[in-house]
PyMOL CGO cylinders between C-alpha atoms (Angstrom):
from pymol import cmd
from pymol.cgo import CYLINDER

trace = [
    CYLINDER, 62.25, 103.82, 106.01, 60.65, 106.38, 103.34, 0.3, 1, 1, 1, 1, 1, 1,
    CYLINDER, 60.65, 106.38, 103.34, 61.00, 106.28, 99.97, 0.3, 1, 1, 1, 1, 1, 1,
    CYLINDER, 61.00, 106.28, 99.97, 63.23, 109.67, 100.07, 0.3, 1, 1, 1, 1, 1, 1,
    CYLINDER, 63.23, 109.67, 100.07, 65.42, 108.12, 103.00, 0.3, 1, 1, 1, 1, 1, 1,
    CYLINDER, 65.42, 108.12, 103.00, 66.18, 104.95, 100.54, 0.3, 1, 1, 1, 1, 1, 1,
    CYLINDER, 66.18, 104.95, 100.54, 67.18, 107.03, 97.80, 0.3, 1, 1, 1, 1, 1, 1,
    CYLINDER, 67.18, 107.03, 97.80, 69.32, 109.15, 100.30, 0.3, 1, 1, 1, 1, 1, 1,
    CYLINDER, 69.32, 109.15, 100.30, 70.90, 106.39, 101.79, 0.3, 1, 1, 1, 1, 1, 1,
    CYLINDER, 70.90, 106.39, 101.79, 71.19, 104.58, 97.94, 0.3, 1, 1, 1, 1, 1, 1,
    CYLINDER, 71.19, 104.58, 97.94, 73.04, 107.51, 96.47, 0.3, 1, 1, 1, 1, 1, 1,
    CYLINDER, 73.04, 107.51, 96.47, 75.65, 108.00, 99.42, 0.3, 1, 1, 1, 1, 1, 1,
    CYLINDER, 75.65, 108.00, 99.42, 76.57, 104.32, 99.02, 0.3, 1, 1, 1, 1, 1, 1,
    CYLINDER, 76.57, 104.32, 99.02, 76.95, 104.56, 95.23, 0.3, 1, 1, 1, 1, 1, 1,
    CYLINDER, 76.95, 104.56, 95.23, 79.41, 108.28, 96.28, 0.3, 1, 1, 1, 1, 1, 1,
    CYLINDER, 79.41, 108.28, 96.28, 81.57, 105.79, 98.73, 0.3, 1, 1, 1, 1, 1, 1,
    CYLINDER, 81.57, 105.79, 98.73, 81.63, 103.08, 95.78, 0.3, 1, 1, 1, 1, 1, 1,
    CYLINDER, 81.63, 103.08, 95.78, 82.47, 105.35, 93.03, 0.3, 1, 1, 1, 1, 1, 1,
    CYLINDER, 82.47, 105.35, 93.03, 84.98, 107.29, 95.02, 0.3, 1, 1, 1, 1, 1, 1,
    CYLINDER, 84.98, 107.29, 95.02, 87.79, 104.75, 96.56, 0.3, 1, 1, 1, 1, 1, 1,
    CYLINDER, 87.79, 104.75, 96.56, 90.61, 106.34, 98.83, 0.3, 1, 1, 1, 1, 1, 1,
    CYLINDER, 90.61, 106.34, 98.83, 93.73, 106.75, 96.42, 0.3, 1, 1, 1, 1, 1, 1,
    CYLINDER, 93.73, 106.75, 96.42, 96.23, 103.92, 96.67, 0.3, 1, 1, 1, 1, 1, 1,
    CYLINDER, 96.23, 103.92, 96.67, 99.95, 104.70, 97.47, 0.3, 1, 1, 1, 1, 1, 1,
    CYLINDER, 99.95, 104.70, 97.47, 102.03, 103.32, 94.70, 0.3, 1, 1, 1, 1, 1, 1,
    CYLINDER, 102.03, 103.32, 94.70, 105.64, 102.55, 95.60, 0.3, 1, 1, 1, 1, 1, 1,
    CYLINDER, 105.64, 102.55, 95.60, 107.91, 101.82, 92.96, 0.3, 1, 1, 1, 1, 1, 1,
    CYLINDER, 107.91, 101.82, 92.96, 111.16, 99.68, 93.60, 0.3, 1, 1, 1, 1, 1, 1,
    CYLINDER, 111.16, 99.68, 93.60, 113.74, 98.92, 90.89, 0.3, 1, 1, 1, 1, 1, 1,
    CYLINDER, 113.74, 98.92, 90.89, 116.21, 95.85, 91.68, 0.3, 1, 1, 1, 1, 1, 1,
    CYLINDER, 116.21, 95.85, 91.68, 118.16, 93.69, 90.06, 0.3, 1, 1, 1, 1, 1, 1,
    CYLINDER, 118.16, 93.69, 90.06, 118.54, 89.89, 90.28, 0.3, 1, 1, 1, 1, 1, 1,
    CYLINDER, 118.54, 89.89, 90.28, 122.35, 88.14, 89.80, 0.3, 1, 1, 1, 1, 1, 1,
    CYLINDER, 122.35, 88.14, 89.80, 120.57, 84.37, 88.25, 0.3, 1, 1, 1, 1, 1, 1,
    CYLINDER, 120.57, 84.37, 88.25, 123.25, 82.71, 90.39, 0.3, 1, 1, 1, 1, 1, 1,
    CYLINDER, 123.25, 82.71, 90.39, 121.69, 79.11, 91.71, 0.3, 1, 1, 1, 1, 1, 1,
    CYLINDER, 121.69, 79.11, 91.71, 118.89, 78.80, 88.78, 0.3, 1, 1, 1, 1, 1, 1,
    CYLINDER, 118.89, 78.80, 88.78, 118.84, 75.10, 88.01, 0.3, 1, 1, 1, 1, 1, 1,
    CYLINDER, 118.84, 75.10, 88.01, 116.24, 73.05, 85.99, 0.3, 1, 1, 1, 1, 1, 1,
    CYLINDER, 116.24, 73.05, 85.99, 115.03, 69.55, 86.71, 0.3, 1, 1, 1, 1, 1, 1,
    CYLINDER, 115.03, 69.55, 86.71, 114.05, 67.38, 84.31, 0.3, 1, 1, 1, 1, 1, 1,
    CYLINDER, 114.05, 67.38, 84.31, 110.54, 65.44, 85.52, 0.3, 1, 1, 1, 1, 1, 1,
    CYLINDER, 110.54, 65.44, 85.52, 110.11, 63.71, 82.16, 0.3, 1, 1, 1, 1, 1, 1,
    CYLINDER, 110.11, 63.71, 82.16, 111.65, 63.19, 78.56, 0.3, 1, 1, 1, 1, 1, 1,
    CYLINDER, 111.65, 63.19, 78.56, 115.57, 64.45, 78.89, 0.3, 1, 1, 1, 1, 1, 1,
    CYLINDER, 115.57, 64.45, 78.89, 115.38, 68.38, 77.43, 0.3, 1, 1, 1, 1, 1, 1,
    CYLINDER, 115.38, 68.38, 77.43, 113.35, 70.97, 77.68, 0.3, 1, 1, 1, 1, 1, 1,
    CYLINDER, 113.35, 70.97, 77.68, 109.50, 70.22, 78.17, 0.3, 1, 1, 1, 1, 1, 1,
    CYLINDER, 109.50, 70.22, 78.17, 106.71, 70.46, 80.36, 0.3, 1, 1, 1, 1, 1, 1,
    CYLINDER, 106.71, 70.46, 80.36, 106.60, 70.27, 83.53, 0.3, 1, 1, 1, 1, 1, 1,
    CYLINDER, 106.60, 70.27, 83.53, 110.30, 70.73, 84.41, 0.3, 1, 1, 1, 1, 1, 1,
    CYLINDER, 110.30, 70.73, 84.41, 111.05, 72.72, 87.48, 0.3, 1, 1, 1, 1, 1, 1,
    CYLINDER, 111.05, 72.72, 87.48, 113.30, 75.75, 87.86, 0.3, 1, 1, 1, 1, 1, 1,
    CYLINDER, 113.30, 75.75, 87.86, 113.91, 76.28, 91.42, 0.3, 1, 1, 1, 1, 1, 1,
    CYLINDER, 113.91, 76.28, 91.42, 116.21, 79.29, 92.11, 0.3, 1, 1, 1, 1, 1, 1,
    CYLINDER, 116.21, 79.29, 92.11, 117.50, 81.18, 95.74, 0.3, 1, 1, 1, 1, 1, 1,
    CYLINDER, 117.50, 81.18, 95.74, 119.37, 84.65, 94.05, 0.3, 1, 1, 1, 1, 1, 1,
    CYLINDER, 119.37, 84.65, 94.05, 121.05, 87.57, 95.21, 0.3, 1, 1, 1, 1, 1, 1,
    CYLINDER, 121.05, 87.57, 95.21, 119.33, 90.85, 94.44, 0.3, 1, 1, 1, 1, 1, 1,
    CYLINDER, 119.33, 90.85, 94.44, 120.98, 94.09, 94.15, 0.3, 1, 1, 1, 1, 1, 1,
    CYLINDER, 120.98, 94.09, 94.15, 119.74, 97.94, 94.01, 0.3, 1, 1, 1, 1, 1, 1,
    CYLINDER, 119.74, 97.94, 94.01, 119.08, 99.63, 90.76, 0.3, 1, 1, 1, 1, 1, 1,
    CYLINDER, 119.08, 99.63, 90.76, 122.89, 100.53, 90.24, 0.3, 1, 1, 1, 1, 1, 1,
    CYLINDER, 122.89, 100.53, 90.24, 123.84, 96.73, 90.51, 0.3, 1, 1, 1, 1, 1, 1,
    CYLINDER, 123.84, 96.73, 90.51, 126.04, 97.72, 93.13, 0.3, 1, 1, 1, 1, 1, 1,
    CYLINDER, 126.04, 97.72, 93.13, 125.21, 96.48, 96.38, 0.3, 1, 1, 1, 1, 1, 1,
    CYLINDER, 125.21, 96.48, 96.38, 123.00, 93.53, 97.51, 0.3, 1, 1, 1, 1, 1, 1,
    CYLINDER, 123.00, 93.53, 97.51, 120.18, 94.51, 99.12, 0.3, 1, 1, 1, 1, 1, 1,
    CYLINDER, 120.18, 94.51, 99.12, 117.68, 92.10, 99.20, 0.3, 1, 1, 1, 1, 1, 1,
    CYLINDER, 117.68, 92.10, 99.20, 117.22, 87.75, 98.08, 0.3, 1, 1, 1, 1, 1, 1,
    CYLINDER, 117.22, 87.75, 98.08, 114.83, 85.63, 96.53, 0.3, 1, 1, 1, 1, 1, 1,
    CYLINDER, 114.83, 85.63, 96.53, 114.04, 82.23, 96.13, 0.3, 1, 1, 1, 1, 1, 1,
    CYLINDER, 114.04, 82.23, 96.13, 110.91, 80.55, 94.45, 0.3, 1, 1, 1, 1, 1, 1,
    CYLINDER, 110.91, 80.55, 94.45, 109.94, 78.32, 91.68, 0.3, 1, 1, 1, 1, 1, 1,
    CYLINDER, 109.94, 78.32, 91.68, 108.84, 77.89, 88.11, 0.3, 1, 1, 1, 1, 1, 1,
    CYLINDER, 108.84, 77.89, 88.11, 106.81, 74.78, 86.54, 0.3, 1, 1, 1, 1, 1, 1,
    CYLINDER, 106.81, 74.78, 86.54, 107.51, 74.85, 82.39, 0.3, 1, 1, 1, 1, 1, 1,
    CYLINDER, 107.51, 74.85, 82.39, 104.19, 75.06, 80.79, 0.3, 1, 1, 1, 1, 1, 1,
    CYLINDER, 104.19, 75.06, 80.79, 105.43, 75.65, 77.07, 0.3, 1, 1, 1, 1, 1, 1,
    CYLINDER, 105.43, 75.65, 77.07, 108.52, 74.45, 76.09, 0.3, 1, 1, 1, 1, 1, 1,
    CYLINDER, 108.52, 74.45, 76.09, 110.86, 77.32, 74.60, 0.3, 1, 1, 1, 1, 1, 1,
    CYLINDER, 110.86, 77.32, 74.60, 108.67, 79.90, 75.29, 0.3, 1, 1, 1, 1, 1, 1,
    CYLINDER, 108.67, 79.90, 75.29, 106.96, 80.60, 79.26, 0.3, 1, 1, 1, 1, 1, 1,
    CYLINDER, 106.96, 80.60, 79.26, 106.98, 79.10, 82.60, 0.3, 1, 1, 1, 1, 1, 1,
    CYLINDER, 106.98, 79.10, 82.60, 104.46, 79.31, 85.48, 0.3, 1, 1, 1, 1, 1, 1,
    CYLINDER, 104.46, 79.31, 85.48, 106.16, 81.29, 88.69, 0.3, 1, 1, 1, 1, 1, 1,
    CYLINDER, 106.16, 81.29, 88.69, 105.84, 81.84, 92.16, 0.3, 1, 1, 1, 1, 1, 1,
    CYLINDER, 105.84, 81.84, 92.16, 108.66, 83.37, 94.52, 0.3, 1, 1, 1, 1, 1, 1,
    CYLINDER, 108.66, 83.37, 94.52, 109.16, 85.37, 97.84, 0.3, 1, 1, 1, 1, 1, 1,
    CYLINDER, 109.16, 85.37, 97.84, 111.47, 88.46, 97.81, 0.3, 1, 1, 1, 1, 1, 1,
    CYLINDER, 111.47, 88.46, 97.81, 113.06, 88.98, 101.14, 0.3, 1, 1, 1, 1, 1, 1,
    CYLINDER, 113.06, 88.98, 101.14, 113.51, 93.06, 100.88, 0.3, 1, 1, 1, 1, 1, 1,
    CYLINDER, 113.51, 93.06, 100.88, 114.18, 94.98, 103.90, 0.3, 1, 1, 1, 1, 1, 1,
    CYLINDER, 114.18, 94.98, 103.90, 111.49, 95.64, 106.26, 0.3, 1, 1, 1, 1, 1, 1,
    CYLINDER, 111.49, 95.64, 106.26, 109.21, 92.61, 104.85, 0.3, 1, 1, 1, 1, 1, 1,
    CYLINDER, 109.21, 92.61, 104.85, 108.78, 90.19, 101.76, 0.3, 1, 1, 1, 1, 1, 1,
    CYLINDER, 108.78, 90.19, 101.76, 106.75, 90.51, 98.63, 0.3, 1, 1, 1, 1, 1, 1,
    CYLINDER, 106.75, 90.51, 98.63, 105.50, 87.33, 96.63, 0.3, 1, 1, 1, 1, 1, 1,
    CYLINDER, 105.50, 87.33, 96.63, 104.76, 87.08, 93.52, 0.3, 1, 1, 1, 1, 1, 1,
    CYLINDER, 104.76, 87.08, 93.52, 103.44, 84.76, 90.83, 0.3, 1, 1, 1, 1, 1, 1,
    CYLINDER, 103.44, 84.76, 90.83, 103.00, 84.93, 86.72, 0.3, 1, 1, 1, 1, 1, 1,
    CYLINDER, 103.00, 84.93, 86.72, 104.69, 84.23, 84.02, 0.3, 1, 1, 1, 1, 1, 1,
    CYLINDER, 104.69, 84.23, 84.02, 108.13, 83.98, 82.90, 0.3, 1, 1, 1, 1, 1, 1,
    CYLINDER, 108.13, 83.98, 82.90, 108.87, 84.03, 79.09, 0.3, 1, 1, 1, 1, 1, 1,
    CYLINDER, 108.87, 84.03, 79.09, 111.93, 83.15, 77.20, 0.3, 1, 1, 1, 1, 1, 1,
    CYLINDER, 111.93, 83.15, 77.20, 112.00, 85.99, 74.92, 0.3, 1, 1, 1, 1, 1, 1,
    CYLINDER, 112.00, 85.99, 74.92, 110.03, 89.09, 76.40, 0.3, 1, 1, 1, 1, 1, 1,
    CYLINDER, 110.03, 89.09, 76.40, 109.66, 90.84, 79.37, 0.3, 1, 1, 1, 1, 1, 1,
    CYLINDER, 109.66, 90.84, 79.37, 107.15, 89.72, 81.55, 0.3, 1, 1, 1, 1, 1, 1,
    CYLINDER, 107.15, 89.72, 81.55, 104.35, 90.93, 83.95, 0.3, 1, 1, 1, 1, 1, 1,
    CYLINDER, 104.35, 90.93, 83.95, 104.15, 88.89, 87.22, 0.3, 1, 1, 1, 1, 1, 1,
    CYLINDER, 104.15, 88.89, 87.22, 100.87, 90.03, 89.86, 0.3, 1, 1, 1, 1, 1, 1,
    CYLINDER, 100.87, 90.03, 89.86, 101.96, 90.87, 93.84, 0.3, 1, 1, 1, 1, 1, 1,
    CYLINDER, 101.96, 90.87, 93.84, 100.02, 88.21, 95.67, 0.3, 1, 1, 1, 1, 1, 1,
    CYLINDER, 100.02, 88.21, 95.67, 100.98, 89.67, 98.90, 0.3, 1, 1, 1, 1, 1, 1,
    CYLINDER, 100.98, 89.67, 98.90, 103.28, 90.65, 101.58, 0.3, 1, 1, 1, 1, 1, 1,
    CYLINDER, 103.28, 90.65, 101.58, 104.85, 90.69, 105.14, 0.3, 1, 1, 1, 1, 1, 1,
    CYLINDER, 104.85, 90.69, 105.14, 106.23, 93.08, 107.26, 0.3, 1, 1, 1, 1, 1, 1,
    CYLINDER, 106.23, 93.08, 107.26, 105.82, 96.78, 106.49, 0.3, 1, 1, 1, 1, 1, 1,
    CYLINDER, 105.82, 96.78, 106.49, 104.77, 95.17, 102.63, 0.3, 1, 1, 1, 1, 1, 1,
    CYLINDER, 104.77, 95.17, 102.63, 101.87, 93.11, 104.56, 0.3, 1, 1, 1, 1, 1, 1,
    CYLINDER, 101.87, 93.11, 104.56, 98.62, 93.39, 102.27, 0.3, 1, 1, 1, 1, 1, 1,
    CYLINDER, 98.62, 93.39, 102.27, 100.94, 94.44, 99.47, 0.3, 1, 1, 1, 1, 1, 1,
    CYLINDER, 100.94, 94.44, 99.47, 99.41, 94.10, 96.05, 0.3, 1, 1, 1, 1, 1, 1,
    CYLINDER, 99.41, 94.10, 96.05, 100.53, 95.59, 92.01, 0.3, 1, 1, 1, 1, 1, 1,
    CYLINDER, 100.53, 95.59, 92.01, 102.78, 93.93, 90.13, 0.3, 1, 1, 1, 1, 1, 1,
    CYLINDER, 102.78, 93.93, 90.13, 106.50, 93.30, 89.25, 0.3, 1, 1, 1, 1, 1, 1,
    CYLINDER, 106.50, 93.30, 89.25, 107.92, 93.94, 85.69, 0.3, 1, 1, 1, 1, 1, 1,
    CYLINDER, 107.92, 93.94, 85.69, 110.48, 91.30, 84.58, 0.3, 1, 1, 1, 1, 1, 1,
    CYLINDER, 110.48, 91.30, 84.58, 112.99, 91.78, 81.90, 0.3, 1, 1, 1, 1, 1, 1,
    CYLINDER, 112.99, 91.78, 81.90, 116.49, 90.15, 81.25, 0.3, 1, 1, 1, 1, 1, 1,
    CYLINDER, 116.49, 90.15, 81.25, 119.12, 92.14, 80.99, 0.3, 1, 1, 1, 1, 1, 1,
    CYLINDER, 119.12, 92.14, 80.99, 121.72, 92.18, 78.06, 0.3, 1, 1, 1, 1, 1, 1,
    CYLINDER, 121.72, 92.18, 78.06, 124.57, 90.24, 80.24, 0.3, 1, 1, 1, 1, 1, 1,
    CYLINDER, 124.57, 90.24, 80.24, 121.84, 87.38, 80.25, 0.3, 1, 1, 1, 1, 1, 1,
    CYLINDER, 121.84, 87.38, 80.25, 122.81, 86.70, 83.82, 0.3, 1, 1, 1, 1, 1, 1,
    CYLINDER, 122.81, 86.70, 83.82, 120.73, 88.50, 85.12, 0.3, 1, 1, 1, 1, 1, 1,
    CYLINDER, 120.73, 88.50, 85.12, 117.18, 90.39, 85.45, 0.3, 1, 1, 1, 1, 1, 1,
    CYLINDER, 117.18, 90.39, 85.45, 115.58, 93.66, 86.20, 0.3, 1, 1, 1, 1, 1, 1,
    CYLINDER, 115.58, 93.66, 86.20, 112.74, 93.24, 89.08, 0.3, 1, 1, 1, 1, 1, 1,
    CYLINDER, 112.74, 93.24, 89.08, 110.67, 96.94, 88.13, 0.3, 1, 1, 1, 1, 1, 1,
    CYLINDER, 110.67, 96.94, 88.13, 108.04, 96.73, 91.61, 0.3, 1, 1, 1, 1, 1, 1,
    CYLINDER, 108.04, 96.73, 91.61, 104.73, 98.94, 91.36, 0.3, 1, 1, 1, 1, 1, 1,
    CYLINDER, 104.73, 98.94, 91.36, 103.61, 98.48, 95.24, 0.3, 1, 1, 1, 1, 1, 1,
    CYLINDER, 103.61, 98.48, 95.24, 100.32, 99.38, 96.59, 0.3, 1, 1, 1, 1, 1, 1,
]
cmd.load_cgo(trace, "trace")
C-alpha cells in the first residue's frame, strides 16, 4: 500500500472514531413502594458491614398511581450509616434493566445500567435514586441508551 493510501485509509478511520452514531436516550421516571426491604445482620447485632438488604418491591409510574413494573435485588453495607453496595433487576414491561451502585443514607444516588433483556437488551446509562419525603419510598429517574 502507498504512503498516500495509508494516510487515506488512517484519516477515514480516525472520521468513523471521532464521529459515533448518536445514542437514543430514553428517560423513564418510576417510583418504588419499599414494601419487603429487610436487613440481615451477618455480624455484631446493629448496623455494620457487611449486612444484607435484600428487597422484592412494587414499582409504580411517575404519578404513584398505578403499578407498573417490580424489582427485587440486593445490597451488601459497606459503611455503616452512610452507603451500601447494590445490585437489582427491574422487571418493566417489555424487558428488565439491572443495575448496580451505590445506595446512600442521606443523598440521592447514581447507580450505572449494567444491562438489559427484552426490548431493553444491551441497555446501558444510569438510574438516579432519591428517597422521597414519605420515606417509604423512592424515585427510580432511568436515562436509557
Amino acid at each position: 500500500m502507498t504512503t498516500k493510501r495509508l494516510l487515506v485509509a488512517a484519516a477515514a478511520a480516525t472520521l468513523v472514531l471521532a464521529a459515533p452514531a448518536a445514542a437514543k436516550t430514553t428517560s423513564l421516571h418510576l417510583i418504588e413502594h419499599a414494601d419487603t426491604d429487610a436487613t440481615t445482620d451477618t455480624g455484631a447485632p446493629g448496623d455494620t458491614a457487611g449486612d444484607i438488604l435484600t428487597f422484592a418491591n412494587p414499582v409504580f409510574d411517575a404519578a404513584n398511581k398505578k403499578q407498573v413494573a417490580a424489582d427485587q435485588g440486593f445490597c451488601i453495607r459497606v459503611v455503616p450509616a452512610k452507603s451500601y453496595e447494590c445490585t437489582w433487576t427491574n422487571f418493566l414491561k417489555g424487558g428488565q434493566v439491572v443495575v448496580q451502585g451505590p445506595f446512600y443514607d442521606t443523598k440521592d444516588s447514581t447507580l450505572a445500567i449494567t444491562g438489559g433483556t427484552g426490548s431493553y437488551a444491551g441497555a446501558r446509562g444510569s438510574m438516579k435514586l432519591r428517597a422521597r419525603a414519605d420515606g417509604k419510598s423512592y424515585d427510580f429517574i432511568f436515562s436509557i441508551r
